[in-house]
C-alpha positions as CSV (number, residue, x, y, z in Angstrom):
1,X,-34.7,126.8,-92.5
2,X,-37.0,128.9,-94.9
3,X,-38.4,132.3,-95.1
4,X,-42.1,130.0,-94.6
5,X,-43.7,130.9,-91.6
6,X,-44.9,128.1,-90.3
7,X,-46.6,129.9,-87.0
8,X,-47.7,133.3,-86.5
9,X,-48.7,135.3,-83.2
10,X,-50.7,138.8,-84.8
11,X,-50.6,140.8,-82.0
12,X,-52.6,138.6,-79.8
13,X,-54.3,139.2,-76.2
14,X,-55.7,136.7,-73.8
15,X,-57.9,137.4,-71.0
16,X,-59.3,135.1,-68.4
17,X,-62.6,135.4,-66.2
18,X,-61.6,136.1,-62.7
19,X,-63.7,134.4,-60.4
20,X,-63.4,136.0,-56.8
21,X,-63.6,139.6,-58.5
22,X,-65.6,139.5,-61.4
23,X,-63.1,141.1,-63.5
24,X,-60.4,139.9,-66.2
25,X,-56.8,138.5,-65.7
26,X,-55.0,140.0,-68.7
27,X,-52.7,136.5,-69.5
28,X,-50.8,138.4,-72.9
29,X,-50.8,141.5,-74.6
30,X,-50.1,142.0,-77.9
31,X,-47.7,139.6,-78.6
32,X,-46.3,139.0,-82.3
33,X,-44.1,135.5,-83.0
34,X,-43.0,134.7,-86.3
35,X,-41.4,131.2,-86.7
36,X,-40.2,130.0,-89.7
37,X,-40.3,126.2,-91.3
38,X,-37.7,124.2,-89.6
39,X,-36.6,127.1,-87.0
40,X,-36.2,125.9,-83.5
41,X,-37.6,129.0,-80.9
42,X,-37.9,128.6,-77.1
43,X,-39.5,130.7,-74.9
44,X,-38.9,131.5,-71.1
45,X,-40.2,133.9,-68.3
46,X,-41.6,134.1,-65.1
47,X,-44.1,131.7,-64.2
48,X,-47.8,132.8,-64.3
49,X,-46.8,135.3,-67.6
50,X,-48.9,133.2,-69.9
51,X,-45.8,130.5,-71.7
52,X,-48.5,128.0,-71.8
53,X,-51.1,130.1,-72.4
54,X,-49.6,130.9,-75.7
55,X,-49.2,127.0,-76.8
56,X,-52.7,126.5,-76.1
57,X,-53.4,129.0,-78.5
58,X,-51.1,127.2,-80.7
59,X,-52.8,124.4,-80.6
60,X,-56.6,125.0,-81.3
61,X,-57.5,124.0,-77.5
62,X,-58.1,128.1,-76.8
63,X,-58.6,131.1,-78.6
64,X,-57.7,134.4,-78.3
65,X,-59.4,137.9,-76.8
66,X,-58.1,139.5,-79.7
67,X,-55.2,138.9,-82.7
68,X,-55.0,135.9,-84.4
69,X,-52.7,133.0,-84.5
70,X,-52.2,131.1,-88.0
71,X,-50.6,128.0,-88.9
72,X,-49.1,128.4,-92.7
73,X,-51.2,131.2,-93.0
74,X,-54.5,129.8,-92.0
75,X,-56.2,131.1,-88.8
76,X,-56.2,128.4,-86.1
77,X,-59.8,127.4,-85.1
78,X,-59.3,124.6,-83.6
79,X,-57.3,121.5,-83.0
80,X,-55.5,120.3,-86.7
81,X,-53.2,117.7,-87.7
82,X,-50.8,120.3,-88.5
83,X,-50.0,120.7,-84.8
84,X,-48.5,118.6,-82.0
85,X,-48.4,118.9,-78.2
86,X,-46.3,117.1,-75.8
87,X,-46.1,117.8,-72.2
88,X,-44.5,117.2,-69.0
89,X,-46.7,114.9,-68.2
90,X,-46.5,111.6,-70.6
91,X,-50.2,111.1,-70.6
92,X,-49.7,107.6,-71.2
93,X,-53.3,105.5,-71.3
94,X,-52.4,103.0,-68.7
95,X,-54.0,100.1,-70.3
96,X,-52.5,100.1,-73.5
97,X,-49.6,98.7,-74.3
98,X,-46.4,101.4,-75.1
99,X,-46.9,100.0,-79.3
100,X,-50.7,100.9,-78.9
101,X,-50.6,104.2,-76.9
102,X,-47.9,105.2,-80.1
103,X,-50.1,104.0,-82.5
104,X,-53.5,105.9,-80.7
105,X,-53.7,109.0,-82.6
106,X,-53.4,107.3,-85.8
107,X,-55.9,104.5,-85.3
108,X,-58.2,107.5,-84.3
109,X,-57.6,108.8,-88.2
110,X,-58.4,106.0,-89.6
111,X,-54.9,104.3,-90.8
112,X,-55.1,100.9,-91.1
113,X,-53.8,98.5,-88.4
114,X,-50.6,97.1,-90.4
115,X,-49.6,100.5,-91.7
116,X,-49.9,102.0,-88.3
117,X,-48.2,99.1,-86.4
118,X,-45.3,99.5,-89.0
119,X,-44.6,103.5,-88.2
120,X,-44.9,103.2,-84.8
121,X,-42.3,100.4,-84.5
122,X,-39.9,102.8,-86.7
123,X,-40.8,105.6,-84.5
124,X,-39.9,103.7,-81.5
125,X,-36.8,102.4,-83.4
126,X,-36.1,105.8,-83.7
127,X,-36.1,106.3,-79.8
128,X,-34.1,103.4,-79.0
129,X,-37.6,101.5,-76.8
130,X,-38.7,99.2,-79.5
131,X,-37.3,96.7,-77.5
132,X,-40.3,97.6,-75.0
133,X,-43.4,98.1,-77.4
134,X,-45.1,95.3,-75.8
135,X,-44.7,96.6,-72.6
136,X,-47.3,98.8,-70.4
137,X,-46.2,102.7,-69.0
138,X,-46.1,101.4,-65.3
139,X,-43.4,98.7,-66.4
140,X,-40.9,101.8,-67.5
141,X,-39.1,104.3,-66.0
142,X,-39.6,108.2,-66.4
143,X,-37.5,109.0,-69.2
144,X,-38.3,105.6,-71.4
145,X,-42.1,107.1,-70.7
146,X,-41.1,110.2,-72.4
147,X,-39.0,108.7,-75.1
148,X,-43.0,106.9,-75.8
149,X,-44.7,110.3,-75.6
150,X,-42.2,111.7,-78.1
151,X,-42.5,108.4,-80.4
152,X,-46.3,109.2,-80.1
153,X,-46.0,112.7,-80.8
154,X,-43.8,112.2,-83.8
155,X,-46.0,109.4,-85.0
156,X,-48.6,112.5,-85.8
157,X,-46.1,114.3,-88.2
158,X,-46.8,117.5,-87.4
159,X,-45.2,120.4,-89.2
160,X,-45.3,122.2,-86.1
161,X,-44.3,120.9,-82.3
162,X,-44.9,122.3,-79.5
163,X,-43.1,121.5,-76.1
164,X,-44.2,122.4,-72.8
165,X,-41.3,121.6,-70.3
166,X,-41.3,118.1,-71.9
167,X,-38.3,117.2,-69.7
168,X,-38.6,119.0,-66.4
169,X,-39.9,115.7,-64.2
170,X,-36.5,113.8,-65.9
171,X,-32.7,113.2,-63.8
172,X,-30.4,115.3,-65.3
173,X,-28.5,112.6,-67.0
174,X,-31.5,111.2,-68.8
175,X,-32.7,114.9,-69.5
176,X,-29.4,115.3,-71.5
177,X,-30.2,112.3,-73.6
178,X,-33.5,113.2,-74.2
179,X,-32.6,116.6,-75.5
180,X,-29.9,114.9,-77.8
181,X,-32.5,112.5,-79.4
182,X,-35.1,115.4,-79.8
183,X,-32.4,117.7,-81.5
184,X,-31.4,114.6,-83.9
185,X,-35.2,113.8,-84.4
186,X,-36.1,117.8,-85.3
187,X,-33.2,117.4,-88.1
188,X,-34.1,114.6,-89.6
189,X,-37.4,115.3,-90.0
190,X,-37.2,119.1,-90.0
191,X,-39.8,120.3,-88.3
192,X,-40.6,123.3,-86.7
193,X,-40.6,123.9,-82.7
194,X,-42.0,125.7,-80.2
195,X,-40.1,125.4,-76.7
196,X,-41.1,126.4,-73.3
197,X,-38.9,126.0,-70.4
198,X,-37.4,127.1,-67.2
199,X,-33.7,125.4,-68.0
200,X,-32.2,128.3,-69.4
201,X,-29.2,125.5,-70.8
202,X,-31.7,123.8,-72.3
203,X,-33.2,127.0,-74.1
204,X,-29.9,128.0,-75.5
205,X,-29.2,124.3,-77.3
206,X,-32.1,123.8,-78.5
207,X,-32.7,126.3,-80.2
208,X,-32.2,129.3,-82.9
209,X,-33.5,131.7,-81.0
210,X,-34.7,132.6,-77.1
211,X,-38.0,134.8,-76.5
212,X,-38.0,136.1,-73.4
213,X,-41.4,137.3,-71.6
214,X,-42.1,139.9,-69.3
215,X,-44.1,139.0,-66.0
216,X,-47.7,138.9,-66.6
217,X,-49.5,140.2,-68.8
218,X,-47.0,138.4,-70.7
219,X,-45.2,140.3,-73.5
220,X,-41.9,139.5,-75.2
221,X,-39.4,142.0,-74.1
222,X,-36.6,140.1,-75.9
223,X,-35.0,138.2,-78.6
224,X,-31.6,136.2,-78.8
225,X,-30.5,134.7,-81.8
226,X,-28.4,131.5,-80.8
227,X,-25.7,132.2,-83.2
228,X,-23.8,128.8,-82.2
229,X,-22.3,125.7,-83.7
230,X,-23.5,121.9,-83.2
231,X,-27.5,122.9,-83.4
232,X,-28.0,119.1,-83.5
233,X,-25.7,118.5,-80.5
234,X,-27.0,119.7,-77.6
235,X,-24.3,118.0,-75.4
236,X,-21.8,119.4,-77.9
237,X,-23.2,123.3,-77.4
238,X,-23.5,122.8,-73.7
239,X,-19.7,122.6,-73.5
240,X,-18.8,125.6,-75.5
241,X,-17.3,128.2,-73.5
242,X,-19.8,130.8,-75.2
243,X,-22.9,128.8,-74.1
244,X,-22.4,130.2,-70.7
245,X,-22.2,134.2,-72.2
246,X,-25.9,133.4,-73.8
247,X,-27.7,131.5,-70.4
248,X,-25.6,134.7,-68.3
249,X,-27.7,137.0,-70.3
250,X,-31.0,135.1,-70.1
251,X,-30.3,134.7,-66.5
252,X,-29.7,138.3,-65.6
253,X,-33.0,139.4,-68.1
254,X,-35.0,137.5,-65.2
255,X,-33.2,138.6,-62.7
256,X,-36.3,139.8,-60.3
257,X,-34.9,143.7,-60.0
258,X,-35.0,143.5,-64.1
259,X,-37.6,146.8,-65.0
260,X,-39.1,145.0,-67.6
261,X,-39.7,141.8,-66.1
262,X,-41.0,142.9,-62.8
């Protein structure tokens, strides 16, 4: 990691028409994130306290009521190539082949045909499903879908992912795997993350540090630095006996009688 912020929360508010009262939903308020180039940060809390709220911010897909959020310094006004989303939902375009959905984003930009053909097949190398890049999503199961969306999402190179509960639909087995070839992947091409999730294991190993949100309007009420070995192993930090000590904590802070999360 470097002292680089790669993306910045300024003490940003979002609020949201409220159709059966005419009034506002206050979503977040007044939250400031740094994260640095190459950091890994995930971020749990109740649900409805505005997680994804704050990744769509992220992204360019909303803006906020006031703050700013910047990517390397530059106000976000929209969507950029510096930024990539992936989801719970693979998003998959049915009638494409799993080669030309990974190879989508890039045919949109412009790259030609054989130098786009010859990323994707290294990014599904990457993800062990090369072997299906002629394939189509309903011919593969949930996780090999995901190991696609990830291959697509890395085929962008972002500087900056963000994740929102990209393994929640998965079987715990495959989840595990998953996580292991996302941790390799964020080493090897040292990016920066942006993590949401309810799996408070899955928090703690992948990544440096845990935000933790009050209930809505969302603010962060807490920060845990992961100070453990194996940040590339996930399987290996699960089986540390300290791993438990850091998802205690982050269970009792959203424990429902918690005063700051309630």
């Amino acid at each position: 990691m470097s002292d680089r912020i790669r993306l910045a929360f300024e003490t940003v508010t979002k609020r949201f028409d409220h159709p059966r009262n005419g009034g506002l939903i206050v979503a977040i308020q007044g939250v400031d994130i740094r994260i640095a180039d190459g950091e890994r940060v995930a971020l749990i809390g109740p649900s409805g306290c505005g997680k994804s709220t704050l990744l769509n911010l992220a992204s360019g897909l909303d803006f906020p009521s006031e703050g700013r959020v910047r990517v390397d310094g530059v106000e976000v006004s929209g969507p950029n190539r510096q930024v990539a989303f992936m989801l719970q939902k693979d998003l998959l375009l049915p009638w494409r082949s799993i080669l030309e959905n990974v190879c989508f984003g890039q045919e949109i930009r412009g790259m030609s045909r054989a130098e786009r053909r010859d990323k994707a097949l290294a990014q599904l190398n990457r993800f062990r499903i090369a072997d299906f890049a002629e394939a189509y999503p309903h011919q593969l199961s949930g996780g090999m879908r995901q190991r696609a969306a990830l291959a697509r999402t890395m085929m962008m190179d972002p500087d900056v992912l963000l994740l929102d509960e990209p393994f929640s639909a998965l079987d715990a087995q495959t989840k595990l795997v998953l996580q292991a070839d996302l941790a390799r992947t964020l080493t090897e091409s040292r990016k920066t993350s942006f993590l949401i999730t309810h799996d408070l294991d899955e928090a703690v190993t992948l990544s440096d540090r845990v935000l933790v949100m009050s209930k809505r309007p969302g603010r962060i009420v807490r920060e845990i630095i992961v100070d453990l070995p194996h940040r590339d192993e996930p399987l290996q930090r699960r089986r540390l006996p300290e791993t438990a000590r850091y998802t205690g904590e982050l269970m009792n802070l959203l424990d429902i009688g918690h005063a700051e999360l309630v």
